[in-house]
C-alpha positions as CSV (number, residue, x, y, z in Angstrom):
1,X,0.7,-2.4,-5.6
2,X,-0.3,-2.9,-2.0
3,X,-3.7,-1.4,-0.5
4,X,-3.4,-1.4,3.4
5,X,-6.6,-0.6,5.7
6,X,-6.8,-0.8,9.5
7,X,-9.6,-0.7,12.0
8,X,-10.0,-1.6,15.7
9,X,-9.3,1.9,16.8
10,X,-11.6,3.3,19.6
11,X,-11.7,4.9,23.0
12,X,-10.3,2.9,25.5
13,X,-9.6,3.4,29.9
14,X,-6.1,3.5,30.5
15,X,-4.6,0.3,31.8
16,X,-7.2,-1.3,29.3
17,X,-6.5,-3.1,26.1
18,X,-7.3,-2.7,22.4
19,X,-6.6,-4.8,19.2
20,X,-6.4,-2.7,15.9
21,X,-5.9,-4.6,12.4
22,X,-4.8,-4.0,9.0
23,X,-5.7,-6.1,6.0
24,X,-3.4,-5.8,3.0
25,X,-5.0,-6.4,-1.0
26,X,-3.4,-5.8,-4.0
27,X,-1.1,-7.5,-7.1
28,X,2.1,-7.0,-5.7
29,X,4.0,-10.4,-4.9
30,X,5.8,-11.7,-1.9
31,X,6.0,-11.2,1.6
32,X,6.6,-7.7,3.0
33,X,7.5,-6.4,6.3
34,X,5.2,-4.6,8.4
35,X,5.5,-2.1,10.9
36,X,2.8,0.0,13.3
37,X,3.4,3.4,13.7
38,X,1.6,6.1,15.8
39,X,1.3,10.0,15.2
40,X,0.1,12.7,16.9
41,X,-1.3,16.0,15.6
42,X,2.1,18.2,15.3
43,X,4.4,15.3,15.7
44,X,6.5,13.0,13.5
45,X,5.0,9.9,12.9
46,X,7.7,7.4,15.2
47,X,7.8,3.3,15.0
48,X,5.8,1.1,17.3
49,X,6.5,-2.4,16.2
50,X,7.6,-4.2,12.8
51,X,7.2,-8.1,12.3
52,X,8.7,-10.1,9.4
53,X,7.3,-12.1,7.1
54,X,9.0,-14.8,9.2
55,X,7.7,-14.1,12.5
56,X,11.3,-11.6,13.7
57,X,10.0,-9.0,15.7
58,X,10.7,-5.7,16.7
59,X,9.7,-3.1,19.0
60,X,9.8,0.1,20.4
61,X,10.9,0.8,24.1
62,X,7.5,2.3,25.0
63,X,5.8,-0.9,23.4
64,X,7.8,-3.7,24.5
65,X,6.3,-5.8,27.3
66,X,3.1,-4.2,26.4
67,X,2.3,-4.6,22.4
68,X,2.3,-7.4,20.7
69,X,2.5,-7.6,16.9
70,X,1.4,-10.4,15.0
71,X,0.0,-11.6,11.5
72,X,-1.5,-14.2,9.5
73,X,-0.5,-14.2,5.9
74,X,-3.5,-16.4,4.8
75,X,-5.5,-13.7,5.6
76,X,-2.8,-10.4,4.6
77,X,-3.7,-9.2,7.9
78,X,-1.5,-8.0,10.7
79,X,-2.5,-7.1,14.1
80,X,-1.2,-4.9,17.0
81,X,-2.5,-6.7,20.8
82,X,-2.0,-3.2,23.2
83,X,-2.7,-3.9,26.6
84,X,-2.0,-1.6,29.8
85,X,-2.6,1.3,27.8
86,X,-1.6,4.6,28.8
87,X,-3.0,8.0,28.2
88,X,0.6,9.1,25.9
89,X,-0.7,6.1,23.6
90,X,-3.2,8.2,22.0
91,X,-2.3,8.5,18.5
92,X,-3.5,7.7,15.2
93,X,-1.7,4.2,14.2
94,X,-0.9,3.5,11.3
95,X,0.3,-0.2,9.3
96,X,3.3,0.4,7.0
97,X,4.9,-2.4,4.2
98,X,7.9,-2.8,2.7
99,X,10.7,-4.9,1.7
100,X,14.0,-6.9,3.0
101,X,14.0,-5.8,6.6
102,X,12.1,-4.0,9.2
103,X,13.0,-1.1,9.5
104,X,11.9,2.2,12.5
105,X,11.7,5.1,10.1
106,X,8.9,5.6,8.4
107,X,10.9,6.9,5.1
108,X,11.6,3.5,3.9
109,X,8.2,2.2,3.8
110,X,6.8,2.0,0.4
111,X,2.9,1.1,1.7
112,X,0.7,3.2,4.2
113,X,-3.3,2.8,5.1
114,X,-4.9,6.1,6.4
115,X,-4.5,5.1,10.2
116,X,-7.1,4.5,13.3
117,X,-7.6,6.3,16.0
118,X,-6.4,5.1,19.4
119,X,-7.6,7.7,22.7
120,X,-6.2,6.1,25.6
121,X,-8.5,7.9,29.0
122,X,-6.8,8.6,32.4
């Protein structure tokens, strides 16, 4: 099994930046994939960006050039660098895990935490 928390969530100006996190803890063995994704109240939850446990990485249009997804495996933590945020980036995000590929639909993924909140301000 594979516990996943993530902070870092706040209020933030648009055009600012924000860092959120998400530690992973458990017994389950070997390296998963991760993946962000965001949701809004009345919406599906829709991929931001999935990283390997070899470094691959993959985003979604409204991310690339402004996200960066990243993670250290010493400490089971991943991270999600957004800068030049914009006020349709509020959303709750959320760290996903799972297995043999990364993959943009949240279905798949076996491993959720309970989200942070991200409130981008015009």
């Amino acid at each position: 099994q594979v516990q996943l928390v993530e902070s870092g969530g706040g209020l933030v100006q648009a055009g600012g930046s924000l860092r959120v996190s998400c530690v992973g803890s458990g017994s389950a063995s070997g390296i998963y994939v991760m993946s962000w994704f965001r949701q809004v109240p009345g919406k599906e939850r829709v991929f931001v960006a999935g990283i390997s446990g070899g470094g691959i990485t993959v985003y979604s249009d409204s991310a690339k050039g402004r996200f960066t997804i990243s993670r250290d495996n010493a400490k089971r933590t991943v991270y999600l660098q957004m800068n030049s945020l914009k006020p349709e980036d509020t959303a709750v995000y959320s760290c996903a895990a799972r297995r043999l590929g990364i993959i943009t639909r949240p279905d798949p993924y076996e491993f959720w935490g309970q989200g942070t909140q991200v409130t981008v301000s015009s």
